[in-house]
C-alpha positions as CSV (number, residue, x, y, z in Angstrom):
1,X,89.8,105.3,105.7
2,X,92.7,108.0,105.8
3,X,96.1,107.2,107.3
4,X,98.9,110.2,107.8
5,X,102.9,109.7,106.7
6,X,105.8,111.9,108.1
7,X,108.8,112.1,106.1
8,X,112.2,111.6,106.9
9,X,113.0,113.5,110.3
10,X,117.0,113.4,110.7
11,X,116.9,115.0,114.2
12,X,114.5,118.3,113.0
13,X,112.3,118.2,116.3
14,X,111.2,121.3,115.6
15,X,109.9,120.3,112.2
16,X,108.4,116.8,113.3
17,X,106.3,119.0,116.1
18,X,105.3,121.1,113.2
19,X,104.3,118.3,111.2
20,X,101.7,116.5,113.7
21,X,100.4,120.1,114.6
22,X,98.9,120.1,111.1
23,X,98.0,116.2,111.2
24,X,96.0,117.3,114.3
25,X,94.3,120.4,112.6
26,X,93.2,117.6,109.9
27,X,91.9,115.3,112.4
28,X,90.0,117.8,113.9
29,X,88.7,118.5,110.6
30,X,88.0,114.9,108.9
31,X,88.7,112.6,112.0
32,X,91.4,110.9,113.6
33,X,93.6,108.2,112.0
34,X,96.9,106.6,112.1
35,X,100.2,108.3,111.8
36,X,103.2,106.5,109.7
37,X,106.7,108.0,110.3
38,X,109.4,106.7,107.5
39,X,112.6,106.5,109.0
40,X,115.4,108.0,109.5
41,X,114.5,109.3,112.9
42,X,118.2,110.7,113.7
43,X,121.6,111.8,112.1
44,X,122.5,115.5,110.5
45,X,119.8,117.7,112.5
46,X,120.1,119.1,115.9
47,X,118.1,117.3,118.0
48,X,117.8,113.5,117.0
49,X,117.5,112.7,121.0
50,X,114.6,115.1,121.2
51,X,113.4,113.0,118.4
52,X,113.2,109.8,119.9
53,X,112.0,111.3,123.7
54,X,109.2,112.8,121.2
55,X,108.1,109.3,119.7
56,X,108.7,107.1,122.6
57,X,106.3,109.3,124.6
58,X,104.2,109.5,122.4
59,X,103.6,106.0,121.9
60,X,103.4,105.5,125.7
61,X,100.6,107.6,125.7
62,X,98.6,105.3,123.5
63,X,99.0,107.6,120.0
64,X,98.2,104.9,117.1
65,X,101.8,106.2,116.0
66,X,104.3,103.4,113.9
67,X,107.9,104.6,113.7
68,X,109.5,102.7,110.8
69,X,113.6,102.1,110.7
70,X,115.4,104.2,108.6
71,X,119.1,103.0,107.4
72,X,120.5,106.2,109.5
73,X,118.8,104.7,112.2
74,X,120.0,101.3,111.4
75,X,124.0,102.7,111.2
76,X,123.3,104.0,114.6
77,X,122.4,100.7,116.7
78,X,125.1,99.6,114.5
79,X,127.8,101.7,115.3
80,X,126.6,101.2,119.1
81,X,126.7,97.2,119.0
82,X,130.0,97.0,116.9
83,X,131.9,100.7,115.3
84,X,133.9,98.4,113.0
85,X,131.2,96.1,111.9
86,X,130.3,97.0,108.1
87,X,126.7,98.5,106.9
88,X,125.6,96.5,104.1
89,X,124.0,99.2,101.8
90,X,126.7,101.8,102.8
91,X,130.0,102.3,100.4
92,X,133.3,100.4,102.0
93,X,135.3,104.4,101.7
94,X,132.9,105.3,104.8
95,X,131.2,105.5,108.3
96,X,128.8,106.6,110.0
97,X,130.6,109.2,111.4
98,X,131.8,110.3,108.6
99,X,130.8,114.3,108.0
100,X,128.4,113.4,105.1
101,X,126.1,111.1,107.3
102,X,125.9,112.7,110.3
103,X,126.1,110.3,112.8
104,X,128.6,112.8,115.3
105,X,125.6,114.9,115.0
106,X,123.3,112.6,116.9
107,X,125.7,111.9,119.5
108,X,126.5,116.1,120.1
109,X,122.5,115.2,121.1
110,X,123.8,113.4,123.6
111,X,126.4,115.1,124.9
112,X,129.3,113.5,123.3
113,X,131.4,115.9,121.3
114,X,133.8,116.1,118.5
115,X,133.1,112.1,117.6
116,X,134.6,112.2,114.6
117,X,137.7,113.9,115.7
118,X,138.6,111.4,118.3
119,X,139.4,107.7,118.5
120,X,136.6,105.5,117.6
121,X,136.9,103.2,120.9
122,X,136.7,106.4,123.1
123,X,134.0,107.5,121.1
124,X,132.0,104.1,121.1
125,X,132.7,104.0,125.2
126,X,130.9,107.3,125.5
127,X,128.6,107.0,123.5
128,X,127.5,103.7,125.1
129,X,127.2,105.2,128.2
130,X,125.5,108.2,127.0
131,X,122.6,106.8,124.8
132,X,119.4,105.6,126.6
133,X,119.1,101.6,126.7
134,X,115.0,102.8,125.9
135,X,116.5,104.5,123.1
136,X,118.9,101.3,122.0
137,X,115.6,99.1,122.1
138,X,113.0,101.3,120.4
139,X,115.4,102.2,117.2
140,X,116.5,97.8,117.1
141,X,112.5,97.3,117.5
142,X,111.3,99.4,114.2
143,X,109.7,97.5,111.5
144,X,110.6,98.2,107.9
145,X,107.1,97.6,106.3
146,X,104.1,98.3,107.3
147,X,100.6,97.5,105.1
148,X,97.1,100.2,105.7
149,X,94.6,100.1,103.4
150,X,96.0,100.5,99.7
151,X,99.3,101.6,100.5
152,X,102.4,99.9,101.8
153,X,104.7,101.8,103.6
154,X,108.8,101.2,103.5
155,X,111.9,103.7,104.1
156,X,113.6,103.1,100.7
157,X,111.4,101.5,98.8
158,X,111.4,97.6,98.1
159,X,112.8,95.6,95.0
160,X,110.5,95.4,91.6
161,X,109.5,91.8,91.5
162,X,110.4,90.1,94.8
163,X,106.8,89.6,96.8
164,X,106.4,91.8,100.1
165,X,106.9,89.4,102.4
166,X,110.3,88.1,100.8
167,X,111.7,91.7,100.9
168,X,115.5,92.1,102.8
169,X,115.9,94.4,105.3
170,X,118.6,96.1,103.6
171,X,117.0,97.3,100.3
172,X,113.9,98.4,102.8
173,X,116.1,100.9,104.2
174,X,118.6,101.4,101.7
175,X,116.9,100.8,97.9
176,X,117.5,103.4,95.5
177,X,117.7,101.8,91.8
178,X,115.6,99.8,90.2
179,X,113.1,100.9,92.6
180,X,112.7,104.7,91.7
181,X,112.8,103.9,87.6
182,X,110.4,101.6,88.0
183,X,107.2,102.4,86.0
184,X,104.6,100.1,86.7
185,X,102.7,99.2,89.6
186,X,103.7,97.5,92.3
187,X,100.5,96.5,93.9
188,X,99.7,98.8,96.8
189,X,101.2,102.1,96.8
190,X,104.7,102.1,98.0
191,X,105.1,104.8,101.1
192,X,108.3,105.8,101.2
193,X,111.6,108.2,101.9
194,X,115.2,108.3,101.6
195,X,115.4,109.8,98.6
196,X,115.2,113.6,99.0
197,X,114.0,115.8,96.2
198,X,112.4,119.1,96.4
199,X,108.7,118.1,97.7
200,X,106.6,115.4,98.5
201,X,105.8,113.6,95.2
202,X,103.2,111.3,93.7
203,X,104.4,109.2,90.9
204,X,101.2,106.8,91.0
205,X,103.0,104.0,92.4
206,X,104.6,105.1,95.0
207,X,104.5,108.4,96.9
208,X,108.6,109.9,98.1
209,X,107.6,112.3,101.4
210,X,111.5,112.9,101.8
211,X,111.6,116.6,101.2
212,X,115.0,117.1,101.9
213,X,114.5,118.3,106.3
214,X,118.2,117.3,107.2
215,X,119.4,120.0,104.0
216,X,117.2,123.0,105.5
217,X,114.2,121.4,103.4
218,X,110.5,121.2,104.5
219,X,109.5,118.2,106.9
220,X,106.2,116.6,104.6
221,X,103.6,115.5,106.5
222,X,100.4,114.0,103.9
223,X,97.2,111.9,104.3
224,X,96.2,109.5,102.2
225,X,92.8,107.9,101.3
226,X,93.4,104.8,99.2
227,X,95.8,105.4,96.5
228,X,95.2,109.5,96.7
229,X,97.1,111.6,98.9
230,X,97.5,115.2,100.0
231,X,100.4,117.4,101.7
232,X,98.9,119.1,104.7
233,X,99.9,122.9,104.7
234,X,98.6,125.7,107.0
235,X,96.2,126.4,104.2
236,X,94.9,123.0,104.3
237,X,95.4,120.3,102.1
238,X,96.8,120.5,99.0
239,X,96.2,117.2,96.5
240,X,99.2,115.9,95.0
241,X,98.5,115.0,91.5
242,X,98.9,110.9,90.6
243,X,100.1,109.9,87.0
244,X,98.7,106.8,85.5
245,X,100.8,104.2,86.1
246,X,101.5,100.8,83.6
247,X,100.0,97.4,84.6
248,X,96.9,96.9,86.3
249,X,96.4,96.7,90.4
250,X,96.1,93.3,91.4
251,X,92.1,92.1,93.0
């Protein structure tokens, strides 16, 4: 069994096209199998409408695509039910319109400008009138885990020591620490984003695909085959390599 995993998008159409080009040179190569995508569909690129045209269609078409929630994608259905109701997970001092987290740059995709220039309520009127309902329902509809094979996929991560099924939606999609210092095994292999660093990376118990797309970085697209995973490249794939990890995988 192999299944595929997208990093986080942040509105990088362009790079998410890119990215199922090569999952589709694989498939021709080694068969087809299902396609994972993170989170953290919109904010700070260009195009996080595109984005979401580009995944609902998809799934209309019958693609055995999941889209996970991201906690940008999260702060947007957010910010469209309520502007002044406060994201748990996101520091008091700031928004989601505020430059750093790019939510005016999802709405530009729209056609509403300048958001975080102007009054909020204008903003929020416009942009309620601007954003698909489809669009409204597909981001509120996202899971935030999703189990294949050996490997459990999340947008943050999850907490060490509370089971899967007990996990909160927030540290799905907003977990940093004690999740990333964590150094022995959580069970299945933790899929996961949020977190960008350089490339996609295999720690041996859990696999970060957030390669840094909304700050001009690569989008990663890999396959994995039970715990192992590669980053598909032009050139093929390319193994990433998996440290041991303490503690022994459950039966």
């Amino acid at each position: 069994m192999h299944i595929y995993a997208i990093g986080d998008i942040h509105g990088q159409l362009d790079l998410l096209r890119a990215a199922h080009d090569l999952i589709a040179d694989d498939m021709a190569l080694h068969g087809s199998g299902q396609v994972v995508h993170v989170g953290d569909l919109v904010d700070r690129g260009p195009d996080s409408r595109g984005v979401l045209d580009f995944l609902i269609a998809g799934i209309a078409e019958g693609r055995d695509w999941v889209v996970l929630k991201g906690n940008h994608d999260r702060m947007f259905t957010r910010f469209l039910r309520n502007p002044w109701e406060p994201e748990p997970g996101l520091r008091a001092e700031l928004s989601w319109l505020h430059p750093r987290l790019g939510g005016s740059d999802t709405l530009r995709s729209y056609g509403v400008a300048k958001a975080g220039d102007r009054p909020i309520d204008k903003v929020h009127a416009e942009a309620l009138a601007a954003v698909p309902k489809a669009h409204v329902q597909f981001l509120t509809t996202r899971p935030t885990l999703h189990r294949a094979g050996e490997a459990a996929f999340v947008h943050a991560g999850i907490r060490p020591g509370v089971p899967l099924e007990d996990q909160s939606e927030t540290d799905l999609v907003w977990i940093r620490e004690p999740f990333l210092s964590e150094g022995t095994s959580f069970g299945p292999l933790i899929v996961h984003g949020h977190t960008a660093i350089e490339a996609a990376t295999h720690y041996g118990n859990r696999l970060n695909l957030d390669s840094g797309a909304a700050y001009g970085g690569p989008l990663s697209a890999v396959v994995i085959e039970g715990r192992e995973a590669a980053l598909l490249t032009p050139q093929g794939r390319r193994v990433l390599p998996q440290p041991q990890v303490r503690g022994a995988w459950p039966a």
